[in-house]
C-alpha positions in Angstrom: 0.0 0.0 0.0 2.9 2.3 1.3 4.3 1.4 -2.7 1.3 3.4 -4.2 0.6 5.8 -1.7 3.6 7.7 -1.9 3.7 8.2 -5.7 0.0 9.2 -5.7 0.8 12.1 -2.9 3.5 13.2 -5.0 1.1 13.3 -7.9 -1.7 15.2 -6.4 1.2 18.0 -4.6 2.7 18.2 -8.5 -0.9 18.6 -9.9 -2.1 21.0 -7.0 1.1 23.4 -7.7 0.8 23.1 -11.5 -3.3 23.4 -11.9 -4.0 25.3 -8.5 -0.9 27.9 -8.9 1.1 28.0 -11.8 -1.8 28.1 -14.4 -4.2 30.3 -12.9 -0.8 33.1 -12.2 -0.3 32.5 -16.0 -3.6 32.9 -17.1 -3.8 36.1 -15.2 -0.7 37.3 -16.5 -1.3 36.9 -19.9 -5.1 38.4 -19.4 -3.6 41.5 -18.5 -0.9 41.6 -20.4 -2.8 41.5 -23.3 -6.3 42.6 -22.3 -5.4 45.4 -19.9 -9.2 47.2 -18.7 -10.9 44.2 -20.2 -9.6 41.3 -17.3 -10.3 43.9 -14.9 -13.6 44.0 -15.7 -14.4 46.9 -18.3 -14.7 49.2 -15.5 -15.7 52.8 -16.6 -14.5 56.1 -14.1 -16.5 59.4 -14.1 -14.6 62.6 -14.6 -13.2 62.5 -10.8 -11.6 59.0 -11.6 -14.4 57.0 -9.4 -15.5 54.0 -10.6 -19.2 54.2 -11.7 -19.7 50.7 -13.4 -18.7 48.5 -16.4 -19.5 48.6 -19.7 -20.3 45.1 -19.7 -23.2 45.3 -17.0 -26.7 47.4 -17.7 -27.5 49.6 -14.5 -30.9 52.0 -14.2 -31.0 55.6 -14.8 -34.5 57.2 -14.2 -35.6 60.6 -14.9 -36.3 63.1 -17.4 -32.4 63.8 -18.0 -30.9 60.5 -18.7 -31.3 57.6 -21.3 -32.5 54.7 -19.4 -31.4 51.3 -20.9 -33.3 48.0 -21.7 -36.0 47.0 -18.9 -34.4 44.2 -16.7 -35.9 41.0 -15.4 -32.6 40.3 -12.9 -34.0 40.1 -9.3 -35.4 43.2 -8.4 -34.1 45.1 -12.0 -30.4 45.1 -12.8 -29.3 43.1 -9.9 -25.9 41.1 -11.0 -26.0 38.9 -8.5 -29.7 37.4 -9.8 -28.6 37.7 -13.4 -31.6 36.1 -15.3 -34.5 36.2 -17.4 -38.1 36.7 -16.6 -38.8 33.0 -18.6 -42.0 33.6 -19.8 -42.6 32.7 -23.3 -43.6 34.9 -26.2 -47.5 33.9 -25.7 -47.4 34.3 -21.7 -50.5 37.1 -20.9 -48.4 38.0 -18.0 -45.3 39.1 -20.9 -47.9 40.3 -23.0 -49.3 42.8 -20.5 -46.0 43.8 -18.9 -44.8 44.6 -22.5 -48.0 46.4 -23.6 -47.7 48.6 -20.1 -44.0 49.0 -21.1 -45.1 50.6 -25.0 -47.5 53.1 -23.6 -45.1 54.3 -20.7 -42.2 54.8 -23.5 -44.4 56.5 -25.8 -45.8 58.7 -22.8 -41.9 59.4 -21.5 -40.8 59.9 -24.7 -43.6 62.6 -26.1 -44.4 59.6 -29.0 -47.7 59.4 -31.0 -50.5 56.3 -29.6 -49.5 54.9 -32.8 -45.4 55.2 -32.9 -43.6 52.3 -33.4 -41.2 51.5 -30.4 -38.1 49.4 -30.5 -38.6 45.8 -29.3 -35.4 46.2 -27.2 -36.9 49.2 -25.3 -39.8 47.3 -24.0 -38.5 43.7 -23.8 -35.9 42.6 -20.8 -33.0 40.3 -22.6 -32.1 37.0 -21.4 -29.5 38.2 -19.0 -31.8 40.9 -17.5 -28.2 43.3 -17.8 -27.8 44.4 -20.9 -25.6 47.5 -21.0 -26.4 48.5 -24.6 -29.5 50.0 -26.4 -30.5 50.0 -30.2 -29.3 53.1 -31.9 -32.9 53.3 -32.8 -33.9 53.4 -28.8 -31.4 56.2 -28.4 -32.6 58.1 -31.2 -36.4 58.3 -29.8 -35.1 59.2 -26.6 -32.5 62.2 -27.8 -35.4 64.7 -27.8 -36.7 64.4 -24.1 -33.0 64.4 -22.7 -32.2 67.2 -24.7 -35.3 69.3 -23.4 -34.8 68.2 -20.1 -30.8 68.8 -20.0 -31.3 72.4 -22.0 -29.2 70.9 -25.2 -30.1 70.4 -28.9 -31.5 67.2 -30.1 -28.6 67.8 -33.0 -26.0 68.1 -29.8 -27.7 64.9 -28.5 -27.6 62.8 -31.4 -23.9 64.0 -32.0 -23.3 62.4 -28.5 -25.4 59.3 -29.6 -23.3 58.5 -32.8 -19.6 58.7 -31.0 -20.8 56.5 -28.4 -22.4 54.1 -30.9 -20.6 50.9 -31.0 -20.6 48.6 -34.3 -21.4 45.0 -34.6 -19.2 42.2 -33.2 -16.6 41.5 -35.3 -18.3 43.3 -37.8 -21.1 41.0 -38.8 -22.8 39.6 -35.5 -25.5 41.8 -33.9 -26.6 45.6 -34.6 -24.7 48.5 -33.4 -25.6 49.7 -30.0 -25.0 52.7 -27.6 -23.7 51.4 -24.2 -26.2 53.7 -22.0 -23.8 53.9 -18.9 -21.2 55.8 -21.2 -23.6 57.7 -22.9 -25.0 59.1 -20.0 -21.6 60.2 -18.6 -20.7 61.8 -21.8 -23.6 63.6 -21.1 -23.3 64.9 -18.0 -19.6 66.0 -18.9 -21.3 68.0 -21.4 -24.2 69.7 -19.0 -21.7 70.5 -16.1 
């Protein structure tokens, strides 16, 4: 017994230094090395160099002065730590109602027609409940209530909307969107 016991404690010390230690240092290494901000997160800084979020995480901004994102379904509405979706399929009356309720608030926010067409991602939470971007299109139906409300032009606005407008994934996959957290920064840079 002694004859297979000691080579197997060997084994798991060797194993435990080289899987436990030596590749997770390496890993981490070579993730900042070569992906700086990004291994750390994507973490975004105001203006005073605080840390305000991530651009890889949705958050809630309410009020007349700010462009709120996609609803979220994540615990109690962008909670990280209950990451989810609301799981109700496309023919549930419960989604139905929620999304109907959602249209007429965004038309009423937004100073939109009974009859104006509203994005699908401005009314529908995604599957992660945290998604930090919004359609261009969102943005752009927005853009005239923040302007009024922040004492800017909707042209101003929209100039804000395209620089912080992000192209597709490798530039096929998805739509372009507007990450909402930087956005709303860029905005407030401009106001103060």
């Amino acid at each position: 017994m002694r004859r297979q016991l000691l080579p197997a404690l060997r084994m798991l010390a060797v194993l435990t230094v080289l899987t436990g230690i030596l590749y997770p240092l390496a890993m981490t290494g070579i993730g900042q090395a070569a992906f700086g901000s990004k291994a750390d997160g994507s973490l975004i800084r105001d203006a005073s160099g605080t840390v305000v979020g991530s651009s890889l995480i949705g958050q809630s901004f309410d009020g007349e002065r700010w462009f709120h994102p996609r609803p979220s379904a994540a615990g109690d509405g962008y909670d990280a730590t209950s990451s989810s979706s609301s799981n109700l399929g496309p023919t549930n009356p419960e989604l139905l109602d929620a999304v109907a309720e959602r249209v007429d608030a965004y038309r009423a926010d937004n100073g939109l027609a009974p009859d104006a067409t509203v994005p699908v991602d401005a009314v529908t939470a995604s599957g992660s409940g945290l998604d930090p971007q919004i359609s261009v299109a969102n943005a752009r139906l927005q853009a005239a209530r923040v302007a009024g409300a922040r004492g800017l032009t909707v042209d101003r606005v929209d100039a804000l909307i395209d620089a912080h407008t992000h192209g597709r994934s490798l530039g096929f996959l998805g739509e372009p969107g507007v990450n909402v957290l930087e956005l709303n920064l860029a905005l407030e840079a401009t106001t103060t």
